[in-house]
C-alpha positions as CSV (number, residue, x, y, z in Angstrom):
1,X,-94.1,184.2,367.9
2,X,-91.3,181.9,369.3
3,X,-91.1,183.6,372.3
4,X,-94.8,184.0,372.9
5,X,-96.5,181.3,371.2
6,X,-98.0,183.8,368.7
7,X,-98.9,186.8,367.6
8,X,-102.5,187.1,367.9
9,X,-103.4,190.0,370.1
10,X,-99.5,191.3,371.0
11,X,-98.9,194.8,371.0
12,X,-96.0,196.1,369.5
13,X,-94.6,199.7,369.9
14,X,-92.2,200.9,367.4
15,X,-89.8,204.1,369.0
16,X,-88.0,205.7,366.7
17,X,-87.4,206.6,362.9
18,X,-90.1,206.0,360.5
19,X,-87.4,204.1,358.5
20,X,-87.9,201.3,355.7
21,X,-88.0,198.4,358.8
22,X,-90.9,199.8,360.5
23,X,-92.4,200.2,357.5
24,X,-92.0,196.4,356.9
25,X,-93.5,195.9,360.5
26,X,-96.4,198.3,359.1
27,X,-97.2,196.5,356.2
28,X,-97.6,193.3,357.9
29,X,-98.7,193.4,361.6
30,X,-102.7,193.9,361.2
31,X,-102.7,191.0,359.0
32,X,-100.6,188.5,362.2
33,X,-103.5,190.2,364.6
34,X,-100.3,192.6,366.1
35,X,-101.6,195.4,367.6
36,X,-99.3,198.7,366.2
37,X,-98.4,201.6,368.5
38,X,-95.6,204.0,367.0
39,X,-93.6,207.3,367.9
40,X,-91.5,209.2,365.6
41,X,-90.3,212.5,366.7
42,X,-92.4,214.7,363.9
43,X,-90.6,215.1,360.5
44,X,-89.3,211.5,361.2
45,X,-92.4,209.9,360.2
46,X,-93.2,206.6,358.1
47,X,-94.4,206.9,354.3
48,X,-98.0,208.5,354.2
49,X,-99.0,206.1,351.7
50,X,-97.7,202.9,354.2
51,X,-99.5,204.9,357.0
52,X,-103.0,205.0,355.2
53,X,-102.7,201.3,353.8
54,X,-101.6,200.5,357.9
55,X,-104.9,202.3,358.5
56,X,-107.2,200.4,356.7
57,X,-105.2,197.0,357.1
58,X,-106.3,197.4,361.4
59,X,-109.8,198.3,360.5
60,X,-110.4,195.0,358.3
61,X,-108.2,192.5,360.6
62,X,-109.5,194.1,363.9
63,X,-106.2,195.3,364.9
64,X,-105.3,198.6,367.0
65,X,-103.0,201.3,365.8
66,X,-101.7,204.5,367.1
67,X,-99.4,206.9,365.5
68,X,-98.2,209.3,368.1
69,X,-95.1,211.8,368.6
70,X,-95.0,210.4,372.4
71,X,-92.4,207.2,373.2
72,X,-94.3,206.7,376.4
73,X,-97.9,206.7,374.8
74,X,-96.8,203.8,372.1
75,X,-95.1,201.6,375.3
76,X,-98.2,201.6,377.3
77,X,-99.2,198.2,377.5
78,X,-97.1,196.9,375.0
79,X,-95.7,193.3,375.1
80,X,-92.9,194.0,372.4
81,X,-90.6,197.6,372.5
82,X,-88.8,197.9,369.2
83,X,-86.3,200.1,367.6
84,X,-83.9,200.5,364.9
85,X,-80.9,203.0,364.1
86,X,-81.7,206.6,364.2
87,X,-79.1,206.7,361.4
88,X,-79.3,204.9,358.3
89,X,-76.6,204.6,355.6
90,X,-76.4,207.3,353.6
91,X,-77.8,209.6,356.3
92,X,-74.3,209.8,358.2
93,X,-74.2,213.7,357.1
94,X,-77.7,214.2,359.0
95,X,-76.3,213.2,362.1
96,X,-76.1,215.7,364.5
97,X,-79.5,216.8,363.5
98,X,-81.3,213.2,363.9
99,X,-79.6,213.0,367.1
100,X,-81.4,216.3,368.6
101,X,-84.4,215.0,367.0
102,X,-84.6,211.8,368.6
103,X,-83.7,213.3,372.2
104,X,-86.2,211.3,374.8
105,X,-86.7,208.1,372.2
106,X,-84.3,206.1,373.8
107,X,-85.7,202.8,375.0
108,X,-84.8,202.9,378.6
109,X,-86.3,201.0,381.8
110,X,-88.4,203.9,382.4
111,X,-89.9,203.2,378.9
112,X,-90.6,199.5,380.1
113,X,-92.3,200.7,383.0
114,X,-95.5,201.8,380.6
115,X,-95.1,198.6,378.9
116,X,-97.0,195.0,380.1
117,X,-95.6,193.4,382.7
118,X,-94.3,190.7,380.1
119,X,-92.5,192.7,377.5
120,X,-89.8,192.7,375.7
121,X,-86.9,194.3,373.7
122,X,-86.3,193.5,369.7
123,X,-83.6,195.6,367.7
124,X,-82.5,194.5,364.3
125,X,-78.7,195.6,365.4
126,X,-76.5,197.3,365.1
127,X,-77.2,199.2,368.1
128,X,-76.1,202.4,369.5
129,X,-76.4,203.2,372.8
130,X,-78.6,206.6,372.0
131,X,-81.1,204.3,371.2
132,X,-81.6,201.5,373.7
133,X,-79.3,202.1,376.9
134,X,-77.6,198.7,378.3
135,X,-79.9,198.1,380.9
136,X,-82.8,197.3,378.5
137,X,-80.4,195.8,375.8
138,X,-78.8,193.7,378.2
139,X,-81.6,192.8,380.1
140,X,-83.4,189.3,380.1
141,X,-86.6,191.0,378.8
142,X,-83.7,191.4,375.0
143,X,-84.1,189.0,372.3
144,X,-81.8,190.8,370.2
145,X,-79.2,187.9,370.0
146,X,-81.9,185.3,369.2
147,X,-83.5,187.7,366.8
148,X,-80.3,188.0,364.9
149,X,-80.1,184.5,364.7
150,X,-82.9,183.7,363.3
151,X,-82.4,186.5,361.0
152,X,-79.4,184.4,360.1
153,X,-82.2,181.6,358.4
154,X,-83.6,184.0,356.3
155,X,-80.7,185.6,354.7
């Protein structure tokens, strides 16, 4: 909203783990007229139940969403590219096996190229590189360090 004077009509596309942040991005982005676009590498999808209530939450506010397996597919278009780490606490033992999963989910410049002309990057940090490379994390198109500022505010 700060960056783009609102959120009325942005598209948003979530690449990565169906984890408990995109499921807080689920719950609430039909209701700020934030069109959803997510890809999760299958197995690695959100809650069923946050799916449905995401499904019937774009219906009644008149928003768009797409759940898809394909990083590509969820960029097209999209003003905003988010992700989040592909390894949770707790999850350290599950490494190796996220990390094959989520082969081809890093947020690259070739990701941006499906995206609208006028996106950019958000990632609640920490950040490995298997998940955004420098270029885009780096980039002017990041918010990430103003992001975690105002995340600063709220905690």
């Amino acid at each position: 909203q700060e960056h783009y004077g609102g959120l009325k009509g942005l598209t948003m596309a979530w690449i990565g783990d169906g984890n408990n942040v995109l499921q807080s991005l689920m719950a609430s982005a039909a209701k700020l007229g934030v069109h959803l676009r997510i890809a999760t590498p299958r197995g690695f999808e959100p809650d069923l139940r946050i799916t449905k209530m995401t499904e019937q939450n774009s219906k009644e506010y008149g928003t768009k969403f797409l759940l898809t397996t394909d990083p590509l597919e969820a960029a097209d278009s999209a003003n905003v590219l988010v992700t989040d780490t592909w390894i949770s606490m707790g999850q350290e033992e599950e490494k190796k096996e996220r990390l094959k999963a989520f082969q081809g989910y890093q947020i690259t410049m070739q990701t941006a190229k499906s995206a609208a002309s006028n996106w950019t990057f958000l990632h609640c940090l920490p950040r490995k590189p298997e998940e955004v490379d420098d270029e885009v994390f780096y980039s002017p198109q990041s918010l990430v360090f103003q992001e975690a500022e105002n995340r600063k505010w709220t905690i």
